[in-house]
BATI-523838 format. One line per 8 residues: number of its first residue (from 0); their letters; for each residue x, y negated, z negated of N, C-alpha, C. Coordinates in nm, 3 decimals. Layout:
BEGIN
NUM = A = X:Y:Z:X:Y:Z:X:Y:Z ~ ...
END
This chain:
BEGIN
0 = XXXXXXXX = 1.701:-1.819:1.117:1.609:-1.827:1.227:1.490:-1.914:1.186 ~ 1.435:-1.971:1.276:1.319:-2.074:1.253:1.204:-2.043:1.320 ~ 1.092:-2.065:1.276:0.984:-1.981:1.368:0.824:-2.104:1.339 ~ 0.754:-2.064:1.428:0.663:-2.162:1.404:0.534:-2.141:1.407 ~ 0.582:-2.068:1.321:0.454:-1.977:1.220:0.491:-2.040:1.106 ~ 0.316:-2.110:1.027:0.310:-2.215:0.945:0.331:-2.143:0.810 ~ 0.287:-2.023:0.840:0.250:-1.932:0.690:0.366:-1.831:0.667 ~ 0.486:-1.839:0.627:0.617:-1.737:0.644:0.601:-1.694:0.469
8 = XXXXXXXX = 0.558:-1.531:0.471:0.594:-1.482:0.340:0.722:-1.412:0.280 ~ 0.779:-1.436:0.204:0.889:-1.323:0.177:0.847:-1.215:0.068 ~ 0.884:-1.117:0.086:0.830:-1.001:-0.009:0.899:-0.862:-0.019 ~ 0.852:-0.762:-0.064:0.900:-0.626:-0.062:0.772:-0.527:-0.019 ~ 0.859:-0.437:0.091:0.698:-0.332:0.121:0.664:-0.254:-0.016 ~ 0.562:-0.245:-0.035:0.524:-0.166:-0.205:0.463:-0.032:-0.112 ~ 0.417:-0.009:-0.008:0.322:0.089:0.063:0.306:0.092:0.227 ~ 0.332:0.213:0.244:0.342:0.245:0.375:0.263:0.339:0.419
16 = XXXXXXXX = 0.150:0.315:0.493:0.096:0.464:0.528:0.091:0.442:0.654 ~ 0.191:0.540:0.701:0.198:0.581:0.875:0.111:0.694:0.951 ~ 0.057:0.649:1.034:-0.038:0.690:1.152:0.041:0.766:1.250 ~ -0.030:0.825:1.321:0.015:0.838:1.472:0.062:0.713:1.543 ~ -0.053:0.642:1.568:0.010:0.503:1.680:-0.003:0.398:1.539 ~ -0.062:0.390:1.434:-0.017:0.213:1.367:0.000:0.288:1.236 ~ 0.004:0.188:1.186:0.051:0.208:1.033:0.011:0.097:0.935 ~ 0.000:0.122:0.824:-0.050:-0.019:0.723:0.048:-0.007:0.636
24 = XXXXXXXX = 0.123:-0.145:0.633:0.231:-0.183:0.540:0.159:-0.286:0.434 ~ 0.226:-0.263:0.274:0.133:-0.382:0.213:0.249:-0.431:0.181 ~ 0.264:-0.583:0.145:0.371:-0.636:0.109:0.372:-0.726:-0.005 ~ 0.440:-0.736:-0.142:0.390:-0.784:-0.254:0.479:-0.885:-0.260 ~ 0.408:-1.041:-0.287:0.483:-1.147:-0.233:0.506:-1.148:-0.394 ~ 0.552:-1.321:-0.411:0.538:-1.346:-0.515:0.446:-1.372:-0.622 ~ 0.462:-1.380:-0.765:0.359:-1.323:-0.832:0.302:-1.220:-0.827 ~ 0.195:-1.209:-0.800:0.100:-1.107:-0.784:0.014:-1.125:-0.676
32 = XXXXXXXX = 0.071:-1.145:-0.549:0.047:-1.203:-0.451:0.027:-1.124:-0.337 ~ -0.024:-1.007:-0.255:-0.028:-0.900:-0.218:-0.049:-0.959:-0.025 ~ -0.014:-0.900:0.090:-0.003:-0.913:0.247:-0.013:-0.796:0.243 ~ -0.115:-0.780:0.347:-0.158:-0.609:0.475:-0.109:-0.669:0.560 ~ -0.017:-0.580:0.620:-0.037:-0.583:0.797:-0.006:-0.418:0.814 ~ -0.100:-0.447:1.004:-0.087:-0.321:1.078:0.024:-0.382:1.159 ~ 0.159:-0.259:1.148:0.182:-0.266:1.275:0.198:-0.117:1.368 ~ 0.278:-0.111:1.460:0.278:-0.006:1.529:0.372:0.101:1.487
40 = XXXXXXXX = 0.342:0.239:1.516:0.418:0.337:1.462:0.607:0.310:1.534 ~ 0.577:0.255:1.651:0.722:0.222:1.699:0.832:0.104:1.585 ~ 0.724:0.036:1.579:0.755:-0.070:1.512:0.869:-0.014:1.373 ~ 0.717:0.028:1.306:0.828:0.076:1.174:0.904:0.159:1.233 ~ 0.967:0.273:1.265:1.074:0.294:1.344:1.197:0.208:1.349 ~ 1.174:0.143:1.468:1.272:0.049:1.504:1.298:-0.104:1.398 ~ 1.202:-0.138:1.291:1.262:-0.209:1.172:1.323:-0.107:1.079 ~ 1.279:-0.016:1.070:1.309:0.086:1.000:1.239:0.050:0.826
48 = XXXXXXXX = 1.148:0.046:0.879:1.033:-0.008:0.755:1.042:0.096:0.614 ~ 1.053:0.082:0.514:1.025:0.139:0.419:0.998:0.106:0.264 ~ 0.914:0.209:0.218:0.897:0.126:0.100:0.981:0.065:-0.013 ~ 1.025:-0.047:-0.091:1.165:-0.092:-0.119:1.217:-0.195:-0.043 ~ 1.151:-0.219:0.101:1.248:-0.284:0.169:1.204:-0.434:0.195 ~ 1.275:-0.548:0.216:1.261:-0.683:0.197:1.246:-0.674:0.356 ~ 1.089:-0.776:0.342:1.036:-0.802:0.488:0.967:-0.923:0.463 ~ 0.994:-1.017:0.598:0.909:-1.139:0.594:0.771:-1.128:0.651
56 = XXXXXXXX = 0.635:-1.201:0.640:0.545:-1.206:0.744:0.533:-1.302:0.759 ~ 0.487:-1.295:0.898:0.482:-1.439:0.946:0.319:-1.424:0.980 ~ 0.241:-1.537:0.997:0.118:-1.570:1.029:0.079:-1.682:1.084 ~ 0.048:-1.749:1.184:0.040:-1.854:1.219:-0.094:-1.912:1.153 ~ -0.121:-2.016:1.140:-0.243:-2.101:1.027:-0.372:-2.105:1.095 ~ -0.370:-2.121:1.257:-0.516:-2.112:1.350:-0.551:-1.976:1.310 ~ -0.471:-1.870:1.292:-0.542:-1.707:1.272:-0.592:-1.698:1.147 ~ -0.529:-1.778:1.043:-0.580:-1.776:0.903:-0.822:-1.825:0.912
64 = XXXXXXXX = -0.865:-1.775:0.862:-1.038:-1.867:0.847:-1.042:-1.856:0.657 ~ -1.134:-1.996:0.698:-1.121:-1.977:0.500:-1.285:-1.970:0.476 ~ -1.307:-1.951:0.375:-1.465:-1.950:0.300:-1.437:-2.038:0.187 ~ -1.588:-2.090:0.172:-1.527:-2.153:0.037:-1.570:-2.077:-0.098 ~ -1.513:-2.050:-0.162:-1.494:-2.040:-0.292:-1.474:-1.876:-0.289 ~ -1.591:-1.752:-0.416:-1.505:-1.641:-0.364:-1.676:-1.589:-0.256 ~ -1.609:-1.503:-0.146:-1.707:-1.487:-0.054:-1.887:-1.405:-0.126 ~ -1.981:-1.421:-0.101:-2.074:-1.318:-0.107:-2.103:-1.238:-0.016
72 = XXXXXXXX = -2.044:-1.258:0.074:-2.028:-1.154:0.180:-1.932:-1.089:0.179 ~ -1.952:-0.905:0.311:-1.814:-0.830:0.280:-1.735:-0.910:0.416 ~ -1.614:-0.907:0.406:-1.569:-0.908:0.561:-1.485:-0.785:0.580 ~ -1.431:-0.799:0.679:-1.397:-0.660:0.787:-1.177:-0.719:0.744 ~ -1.184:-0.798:0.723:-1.043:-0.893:0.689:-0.979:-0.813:0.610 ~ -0.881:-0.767:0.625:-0.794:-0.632:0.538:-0.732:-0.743:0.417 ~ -0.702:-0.891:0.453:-0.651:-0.993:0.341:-0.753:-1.071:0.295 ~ -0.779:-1.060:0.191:-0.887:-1.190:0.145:-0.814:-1.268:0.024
80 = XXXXXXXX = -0.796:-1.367:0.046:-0.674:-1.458:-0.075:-0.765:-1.526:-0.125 ~ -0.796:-1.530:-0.257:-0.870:-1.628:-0.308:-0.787:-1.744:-0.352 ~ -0.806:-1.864:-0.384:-0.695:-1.963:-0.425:-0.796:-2.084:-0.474 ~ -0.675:-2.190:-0.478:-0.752:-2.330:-0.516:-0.728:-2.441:-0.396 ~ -0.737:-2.507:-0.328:-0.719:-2.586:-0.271:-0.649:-2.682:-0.319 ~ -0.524:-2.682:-0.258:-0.389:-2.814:-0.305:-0.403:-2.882:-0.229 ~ -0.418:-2.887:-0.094:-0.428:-3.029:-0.010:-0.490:-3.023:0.129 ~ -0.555:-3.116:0.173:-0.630:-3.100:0.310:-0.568:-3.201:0.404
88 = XXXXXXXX = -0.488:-3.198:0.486:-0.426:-3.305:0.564:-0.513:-3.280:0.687 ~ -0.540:-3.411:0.700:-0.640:-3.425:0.804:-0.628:-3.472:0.945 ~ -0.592:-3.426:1.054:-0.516:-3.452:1.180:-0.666:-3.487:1.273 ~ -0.578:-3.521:1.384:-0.693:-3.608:1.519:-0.811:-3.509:1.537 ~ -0.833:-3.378:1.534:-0.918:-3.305:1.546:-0.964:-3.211:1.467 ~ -0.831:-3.188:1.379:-0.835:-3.055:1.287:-0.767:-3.130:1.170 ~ -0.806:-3.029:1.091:-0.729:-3.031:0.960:-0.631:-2.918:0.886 ~ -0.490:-2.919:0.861:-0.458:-2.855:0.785:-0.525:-2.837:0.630
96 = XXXXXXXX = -0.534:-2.672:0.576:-0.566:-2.675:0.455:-0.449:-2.537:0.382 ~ -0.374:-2.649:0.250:-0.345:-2.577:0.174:-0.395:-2.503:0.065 ~ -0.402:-2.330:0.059:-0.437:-2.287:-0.054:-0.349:-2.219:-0.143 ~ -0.341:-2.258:-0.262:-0.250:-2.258:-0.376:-0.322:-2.120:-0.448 ~ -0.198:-1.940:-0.416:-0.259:-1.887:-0.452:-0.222:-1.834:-0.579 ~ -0.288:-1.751:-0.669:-0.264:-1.735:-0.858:-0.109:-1.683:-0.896 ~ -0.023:-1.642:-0.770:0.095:-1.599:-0.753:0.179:-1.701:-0.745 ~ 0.133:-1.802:-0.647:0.194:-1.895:-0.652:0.255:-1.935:-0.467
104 = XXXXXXXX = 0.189:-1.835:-0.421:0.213:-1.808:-0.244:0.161:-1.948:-0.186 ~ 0.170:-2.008:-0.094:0.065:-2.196:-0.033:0.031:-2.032:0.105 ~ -0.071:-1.996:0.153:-0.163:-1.984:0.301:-0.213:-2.095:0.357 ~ -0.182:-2.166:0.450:-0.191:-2.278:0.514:-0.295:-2.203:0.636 ~ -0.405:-2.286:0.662:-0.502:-2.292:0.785:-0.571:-2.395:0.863 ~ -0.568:-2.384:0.965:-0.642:-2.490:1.037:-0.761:-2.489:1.083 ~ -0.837:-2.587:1.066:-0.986:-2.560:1.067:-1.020:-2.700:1.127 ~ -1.140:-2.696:1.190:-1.231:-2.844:1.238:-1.190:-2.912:1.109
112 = XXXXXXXX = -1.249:-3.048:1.160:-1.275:-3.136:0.989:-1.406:-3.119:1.006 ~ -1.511:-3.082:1.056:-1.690:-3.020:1.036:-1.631:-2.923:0.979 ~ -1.599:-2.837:1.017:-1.596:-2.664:0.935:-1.547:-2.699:0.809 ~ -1.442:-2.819:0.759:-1.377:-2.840:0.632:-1.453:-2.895:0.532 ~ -1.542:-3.039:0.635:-1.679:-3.089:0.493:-1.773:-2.977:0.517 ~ -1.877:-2.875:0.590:-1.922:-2.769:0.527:-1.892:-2.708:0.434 ~ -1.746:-2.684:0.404:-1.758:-2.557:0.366:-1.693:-2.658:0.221 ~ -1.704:-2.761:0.197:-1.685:-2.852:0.084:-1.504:-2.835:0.055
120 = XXXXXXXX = -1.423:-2.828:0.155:-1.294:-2.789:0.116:-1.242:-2.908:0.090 ~ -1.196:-2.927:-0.073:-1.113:-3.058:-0.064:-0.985:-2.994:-0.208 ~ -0.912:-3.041:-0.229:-0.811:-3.025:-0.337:-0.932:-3.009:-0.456 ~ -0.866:-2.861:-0.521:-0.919:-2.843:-0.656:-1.041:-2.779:-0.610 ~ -1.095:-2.759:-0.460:-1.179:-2.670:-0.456:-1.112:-2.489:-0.452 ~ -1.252:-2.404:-0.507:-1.186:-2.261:-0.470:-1.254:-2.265:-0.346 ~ -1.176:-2.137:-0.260:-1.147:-2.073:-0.150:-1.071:-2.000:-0.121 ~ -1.132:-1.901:-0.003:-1.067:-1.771:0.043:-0.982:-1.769:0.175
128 = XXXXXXXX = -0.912:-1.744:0.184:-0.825:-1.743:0.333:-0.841:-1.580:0.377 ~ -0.906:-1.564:0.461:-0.937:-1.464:0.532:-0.831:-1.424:0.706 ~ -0.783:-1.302:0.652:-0.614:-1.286:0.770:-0.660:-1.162:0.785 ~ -0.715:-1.085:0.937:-0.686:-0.971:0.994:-0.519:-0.892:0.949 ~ -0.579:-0.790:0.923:-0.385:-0.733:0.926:-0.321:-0.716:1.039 ~ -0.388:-0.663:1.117:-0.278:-0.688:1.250:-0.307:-0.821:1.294 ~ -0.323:-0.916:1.282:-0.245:-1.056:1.279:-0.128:-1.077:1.200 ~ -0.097:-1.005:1.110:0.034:-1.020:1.012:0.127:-0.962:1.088
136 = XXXXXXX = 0.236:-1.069:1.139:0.329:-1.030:1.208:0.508:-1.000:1.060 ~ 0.543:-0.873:1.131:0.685:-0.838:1.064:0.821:-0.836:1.079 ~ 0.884:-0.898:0.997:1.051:-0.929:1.014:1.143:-0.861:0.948 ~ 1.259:-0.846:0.957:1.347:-0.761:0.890:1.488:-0.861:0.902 ~ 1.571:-0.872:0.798:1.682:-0.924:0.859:1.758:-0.808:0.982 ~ 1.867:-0.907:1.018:1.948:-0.774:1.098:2.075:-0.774:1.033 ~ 2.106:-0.626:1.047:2.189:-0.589:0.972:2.270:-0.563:1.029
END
């Protein structure tokens, strides 16, 4: 399947804590590379979510926001990825930015090119990619 969501992780759930209506799944990519998402108590259900089990996330790159380097502020962001900046491709309005994280995961985001020279983002800079968990969308193969 092909999807067009820029940011596709593969991983294993390490943690599940189920709610009444949502639930927080963490998912440990590669390396040491760690994804939150909320999803809904139906949800896990019907993937049949558990801990052990191989799940993709998907994230699209406009939901991703980055900071540069590591934040001094708290945020409310259940993911905060710190990384290095591998590449800034720079499009008619926006810019893609790759961050290369210590695991070895790329979080891809799109940002103004103003928001990108503020925040000094160029290759070999640090920065944080900041992802709500329920923006982390979940996959399962089918079986």
């Amino acid at each position: 399947m092909s999807v067009s969501a820029r940011n596709v992780f593969a991983g294993k759930i390490t943690a599940l804590a189920q709610g009444t209506v949502n639930a927080e799944v963490a998912v440990s990519l590669s390396g040491n590379d760690k994804i939150v998402a909320i999803v809904t108590a139906d949800s896990v259900k019907h993937l049949g979510l558990a801990i052990g089990q191989a799940v993709v996330a998907y994230v699209k790159a406009p939901w991703v926001m980055l900071v540069n380097a590591v934040p001094e502020v708290h945020f409310s962001a259940r993911n905060q990825l710190t990384g290095t900046v591998s590449k800034v491709h720079k499009g008619a309005v926006n810019s893609e930015v790759s961050l290369l994280l210590p695991g070895g995961s790329t979080v891809f985001a799109v940002a103004t090119h103003e928001a990108v020279l503020e925040l000094g983002l160029k290759e070999g800079a640090a920065a944080t990619a900041l992802i709500k968990a329920s923006d982390v969308v979940l996959g399962v193969s089918a079986a």
